[in-house]
C-alpha positions as CSV (number, residue, x, y, z in Angstrom):
1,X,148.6,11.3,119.5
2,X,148.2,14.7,119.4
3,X,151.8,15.6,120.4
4,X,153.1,13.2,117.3
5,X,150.2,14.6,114.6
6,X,152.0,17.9,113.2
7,X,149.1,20.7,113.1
8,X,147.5,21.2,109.6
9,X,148.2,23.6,107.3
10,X,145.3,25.7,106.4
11,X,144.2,27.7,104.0
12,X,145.2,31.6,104.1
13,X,142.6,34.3,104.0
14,X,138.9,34.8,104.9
15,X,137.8,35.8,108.6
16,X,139.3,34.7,111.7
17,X,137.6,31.8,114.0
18,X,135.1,33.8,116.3
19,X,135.8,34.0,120.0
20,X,132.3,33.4,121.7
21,X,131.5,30.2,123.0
22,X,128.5,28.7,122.8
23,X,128.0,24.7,123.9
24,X,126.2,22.3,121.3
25,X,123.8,19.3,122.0
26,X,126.3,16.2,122.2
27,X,130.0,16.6,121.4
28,X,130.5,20.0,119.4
29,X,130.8,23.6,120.5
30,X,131.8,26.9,119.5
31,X,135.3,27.1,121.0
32,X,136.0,25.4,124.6
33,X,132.7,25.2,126.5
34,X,134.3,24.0,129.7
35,X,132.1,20.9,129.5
36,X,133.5,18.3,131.5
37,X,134.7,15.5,129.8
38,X,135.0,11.2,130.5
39,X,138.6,10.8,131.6
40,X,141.2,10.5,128.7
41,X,139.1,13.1,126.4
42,X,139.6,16.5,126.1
43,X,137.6,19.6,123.8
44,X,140.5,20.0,120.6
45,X,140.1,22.5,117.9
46,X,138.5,20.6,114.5
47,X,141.9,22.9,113.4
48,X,144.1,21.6,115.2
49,X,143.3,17.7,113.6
50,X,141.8,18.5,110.5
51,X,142.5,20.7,107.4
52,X,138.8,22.7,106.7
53,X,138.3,24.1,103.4
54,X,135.2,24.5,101.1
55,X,134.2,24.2,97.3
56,X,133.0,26.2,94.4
57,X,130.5,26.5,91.7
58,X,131.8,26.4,88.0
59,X,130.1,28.9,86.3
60,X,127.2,27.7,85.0
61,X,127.4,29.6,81.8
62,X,130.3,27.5,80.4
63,X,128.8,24.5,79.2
64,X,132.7,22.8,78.9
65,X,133.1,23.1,83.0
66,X,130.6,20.4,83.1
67,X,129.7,16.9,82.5
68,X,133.0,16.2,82.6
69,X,133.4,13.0,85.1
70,X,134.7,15.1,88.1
71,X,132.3,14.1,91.1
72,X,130.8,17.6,92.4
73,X,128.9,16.9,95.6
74,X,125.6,19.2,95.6
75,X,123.0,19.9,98.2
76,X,120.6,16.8,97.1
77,X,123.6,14.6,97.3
78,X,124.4,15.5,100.6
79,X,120.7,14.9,101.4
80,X,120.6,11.4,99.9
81,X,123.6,10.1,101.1
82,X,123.1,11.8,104.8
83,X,125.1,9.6,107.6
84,X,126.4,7.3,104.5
85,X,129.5,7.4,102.3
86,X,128.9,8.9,98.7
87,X,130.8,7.4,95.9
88,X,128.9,8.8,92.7
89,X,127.0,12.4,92.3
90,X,124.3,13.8,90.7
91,X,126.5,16.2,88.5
92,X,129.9,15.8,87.5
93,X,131.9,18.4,86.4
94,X,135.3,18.9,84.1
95,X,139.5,19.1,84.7
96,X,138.7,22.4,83.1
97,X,135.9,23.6,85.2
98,X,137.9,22.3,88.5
99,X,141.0,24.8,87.1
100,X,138.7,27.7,86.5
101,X,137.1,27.7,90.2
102,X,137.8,27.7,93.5
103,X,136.5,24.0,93.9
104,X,139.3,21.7,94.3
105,X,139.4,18.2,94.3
106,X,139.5,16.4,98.0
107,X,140.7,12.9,98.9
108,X,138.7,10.0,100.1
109,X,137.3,10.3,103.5
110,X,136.5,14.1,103.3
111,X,133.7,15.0,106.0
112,X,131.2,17.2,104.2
113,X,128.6,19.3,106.6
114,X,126.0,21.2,104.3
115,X,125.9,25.6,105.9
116,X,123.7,26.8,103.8
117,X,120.5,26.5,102.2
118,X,119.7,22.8,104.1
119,X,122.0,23.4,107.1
120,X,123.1,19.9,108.4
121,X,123.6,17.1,105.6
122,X,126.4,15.2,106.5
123,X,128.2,12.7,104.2
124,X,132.0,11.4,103.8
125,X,134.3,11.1,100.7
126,X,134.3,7.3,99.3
127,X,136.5,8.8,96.7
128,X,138.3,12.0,95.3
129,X,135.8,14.9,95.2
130,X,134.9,18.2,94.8
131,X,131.8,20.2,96.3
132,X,130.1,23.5,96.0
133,X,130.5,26.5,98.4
134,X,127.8,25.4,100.0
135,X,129.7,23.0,102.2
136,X,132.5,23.4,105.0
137,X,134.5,20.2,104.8
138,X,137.2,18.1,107.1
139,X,140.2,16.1,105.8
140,X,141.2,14.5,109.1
141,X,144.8,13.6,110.4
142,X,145.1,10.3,112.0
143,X,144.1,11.8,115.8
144,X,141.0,11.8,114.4
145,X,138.5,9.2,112.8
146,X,136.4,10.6,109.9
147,X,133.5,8.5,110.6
148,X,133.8,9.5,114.6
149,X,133.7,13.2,113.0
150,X,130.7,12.7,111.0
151,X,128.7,10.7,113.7
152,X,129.6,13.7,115.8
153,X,128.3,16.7,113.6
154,X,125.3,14.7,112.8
155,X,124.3,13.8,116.7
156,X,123.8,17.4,116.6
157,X,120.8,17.4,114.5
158,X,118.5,20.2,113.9
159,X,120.0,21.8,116.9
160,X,123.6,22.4,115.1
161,X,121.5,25.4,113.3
162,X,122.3,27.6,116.4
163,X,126.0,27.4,115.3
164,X,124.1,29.8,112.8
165,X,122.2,32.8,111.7
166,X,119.6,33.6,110.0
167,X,116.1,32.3,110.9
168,X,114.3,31.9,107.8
169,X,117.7,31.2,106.1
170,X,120.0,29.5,108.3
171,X,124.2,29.6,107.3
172,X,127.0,28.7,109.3
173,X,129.9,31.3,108.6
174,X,133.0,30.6,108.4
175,X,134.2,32.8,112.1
176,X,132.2,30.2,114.1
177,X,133.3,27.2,111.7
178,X,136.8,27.3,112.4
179,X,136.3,28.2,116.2
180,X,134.3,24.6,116.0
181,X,135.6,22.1,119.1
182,X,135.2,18.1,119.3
183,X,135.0,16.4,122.1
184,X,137.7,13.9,121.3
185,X,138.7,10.6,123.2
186,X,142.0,8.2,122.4
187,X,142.2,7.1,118.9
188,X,141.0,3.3,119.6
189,X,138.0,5.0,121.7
190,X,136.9,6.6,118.5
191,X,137.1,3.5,116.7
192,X,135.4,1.4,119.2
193,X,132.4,4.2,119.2
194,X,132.4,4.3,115.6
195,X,131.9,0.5,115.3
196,X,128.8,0.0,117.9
197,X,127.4,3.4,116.4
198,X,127.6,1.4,112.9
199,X,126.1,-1.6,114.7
200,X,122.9,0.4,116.1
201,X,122.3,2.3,113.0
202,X,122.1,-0.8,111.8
203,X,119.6,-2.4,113.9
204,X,117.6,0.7,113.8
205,X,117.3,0.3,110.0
206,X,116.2,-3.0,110.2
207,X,113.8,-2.1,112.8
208,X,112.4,0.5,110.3
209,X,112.5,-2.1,107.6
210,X,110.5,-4.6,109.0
211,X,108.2,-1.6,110.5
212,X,107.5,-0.2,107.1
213,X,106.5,-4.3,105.9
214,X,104.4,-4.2,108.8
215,X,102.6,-0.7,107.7
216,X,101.9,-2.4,104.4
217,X,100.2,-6.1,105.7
218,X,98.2,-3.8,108.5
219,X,96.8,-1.5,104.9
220,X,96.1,-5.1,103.2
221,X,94.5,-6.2,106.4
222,X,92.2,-3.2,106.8
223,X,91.0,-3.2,103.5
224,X,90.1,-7.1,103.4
225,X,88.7,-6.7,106.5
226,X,86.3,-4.3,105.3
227,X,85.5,-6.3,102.5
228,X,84.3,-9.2,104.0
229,X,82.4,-7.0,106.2
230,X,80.3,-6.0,103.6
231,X,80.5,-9.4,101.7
232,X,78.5,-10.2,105.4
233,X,81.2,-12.5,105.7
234,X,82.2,-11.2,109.5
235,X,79.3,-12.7,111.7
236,X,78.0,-16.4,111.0
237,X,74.6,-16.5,108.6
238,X,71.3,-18.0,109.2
239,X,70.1,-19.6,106.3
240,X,66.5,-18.9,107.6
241,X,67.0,-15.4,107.3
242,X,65.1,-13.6,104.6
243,X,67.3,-12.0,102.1
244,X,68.0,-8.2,102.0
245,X,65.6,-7.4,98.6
246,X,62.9,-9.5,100.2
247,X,63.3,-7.3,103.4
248,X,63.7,-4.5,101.9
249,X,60.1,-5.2,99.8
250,X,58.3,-5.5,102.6
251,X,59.2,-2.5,104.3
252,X,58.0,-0.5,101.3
253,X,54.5,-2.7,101.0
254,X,54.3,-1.3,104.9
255,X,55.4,2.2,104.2
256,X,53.0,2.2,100.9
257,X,50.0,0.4,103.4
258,X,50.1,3.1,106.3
259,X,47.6,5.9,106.1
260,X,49.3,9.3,105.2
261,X,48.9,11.8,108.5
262,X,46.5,14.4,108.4
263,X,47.3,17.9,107.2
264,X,45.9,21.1,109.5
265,X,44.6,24.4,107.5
266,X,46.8,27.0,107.4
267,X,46.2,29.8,109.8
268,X,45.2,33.4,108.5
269,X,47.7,36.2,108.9
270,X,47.0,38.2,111.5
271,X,47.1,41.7,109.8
C-alpha cells in the first residue's frame, strides 16, 4: 500500500519536523522510537500518509466574516464531539471570511487533534470544514483509515501532553507535529481494529448508561428509605405501645417530680 499511495503534498513554510524522539503511550511517537512492532506493521511518518495543515481565526472585528454558514470547528466543539464525528458547529463563518484568512475549507473525514489551550480533543470531519489555529489536522490517503488515526491519537490521552510544552499551558508546536509517527498495520487490519474499537465503545456506553439509571433508583431508594424510617415504618409496631406524646409527658411529669440537687455555698477568696 504504501509503495502504490504517492506521498502528500504539503504545505510550504513554517519550521521543520524536530529530530528528537520521544515514545508515546500506545501507538504514537515523536519520530521512530524503535518500538517493536506485531508482524506486518511498521512506525510511518503521519507525513508520509496524510496531508497536515491547520486553520485560522477570521478576524473578529469584521462582523461580515461571520455567521455565514461555513462550519468553523472551535475548541468547545472539539470537546463535545470528542471520539465522535461532528457534522454541525457552534459558529459558522462566511465565503468571505474563509477568503480573508488562513482557514481553508477541509473535506470530510479530516482528523482534528486540539494543541492548544485544551490539548487533546479529537473529532473527525462528517462534512467540509474549517477550524481555527488552534488545531493541527489530518486528511488521510487511503494507507491510512481516519477513524484508525483518531482512535490512535485519542488512546493517548492526557499523556499525549508530553508531545508538548508548557506546563501551565500545554501546546503542541508544529516541529514535533510533523516529526509525529503511527504505528501502522495493513489497511484491512486498520479496519478490523476500527470496527471492534466501535463495538466496545459501544458497550462501554451502554455500560455507563445503565450505570448512571442505576445512580438515580439507588438516590430514590435512599431517600424513601429514610422516609419510612422516620414514618416508623421500618421495624413492625406494637399496638400496645404508648404513643410518643404520651411518652414523652410522662418523662417531663418525672423530670418536674424529682427533687432539684442541692447547691454548696460558695467558698471565700483566699486573699
Amino acid at each position: 500500500m504504501l509503495n502504490r499511495v504517492p506521498v502528500p503534498k504539503q504545505g510550504r513554510g513554517g519550521r521543520e519536523a524536530t529530530d528528537k524522539v520521544l515514545a508515546g503511550k500506545a501507538g504514537l511517537a515523536i519520530n521512530d522510537p524503535g518500538v517493536e512492532l506485531p508482524q506486518g506493521w511498521a512506525w510511518v511518518p503521519l507525513l508520509r500518509i496524510a496531508k497536515q495543515e491547520t486553520g485560522h481565526t477570521p478576524s473578529r472585528s469584521q462582523p461580515g466574516y461571520w455567521d455565514g454558514g461555513v462550519p468553523w470547528i472551535g475548541i468547545r466543539d472539539a470537546g463535545a464531539h470528542h471520539g465522535r464525528i461532528i457534522d454541525t458547529t457552534m459558529q459558522t463563518i462566511s465565503k468571505e471570511g474563509l477568503a480573508n484568512s488562513s482557514a481553508r475549507l477541509l473535506p470530510a473525514g479530516t482528523v482534528c487533534l486540539s494543541r492548544t489551550a485544551s490539548v487533546g480533543y479529537v473529532t473527525m470531519m462528517g462534512r467540509s470544514m474549517a477550524t481555527s489555529q488552534d488545531f493541527a489536522t489530518w486528511t488521510c490517503t487511503e494507507a491510512l483509515e481516519p477513524e484508525y488515526l483518531m482512535y490512535a491519537l485519542m488512546a493517548e490521552g492526557d499523556d499525549i501532553r508530553k508531545f508538548g510544552m508548557g506546563s501551565t499551558h500545554t501546546t503542541i508546536y508544529f516541529p514535533e507535529i510533523r516529526a509525529l509517527h503511527i504505528a501502522l498495520p495493513p489497511i484491512e487490519e486498520q479496519r478490523e481494529i476500527v470496527k471492534r474499537l466501535k463495538a466496545g465503545l459501544a458497550r462501554a456506553d451502554r455500560l455507563e448508561a445503565e450505570a448512571t439509571r442505576a445512580r438515580a433508583l439507588l438516590d430514590r431508594l435512599e431517600a424513601a428509605i429514610l422516609a419510612k424510617a422516620f414514618r416508623g415504618e421500618l421495624v413492625p409496631q406494637d399496638p400496645n405501645d404508648e404513643p410518643a406524646s404520651v411518652l414523652l409527658d410522662r418523662i417531663r411529669a418525672e423530670r418536674a417530680a424529682a427533687p432539684k440537687p442541692k447547691r454548696g455555698r460558695a467558698r471565700k477568696a483566699v486573699g
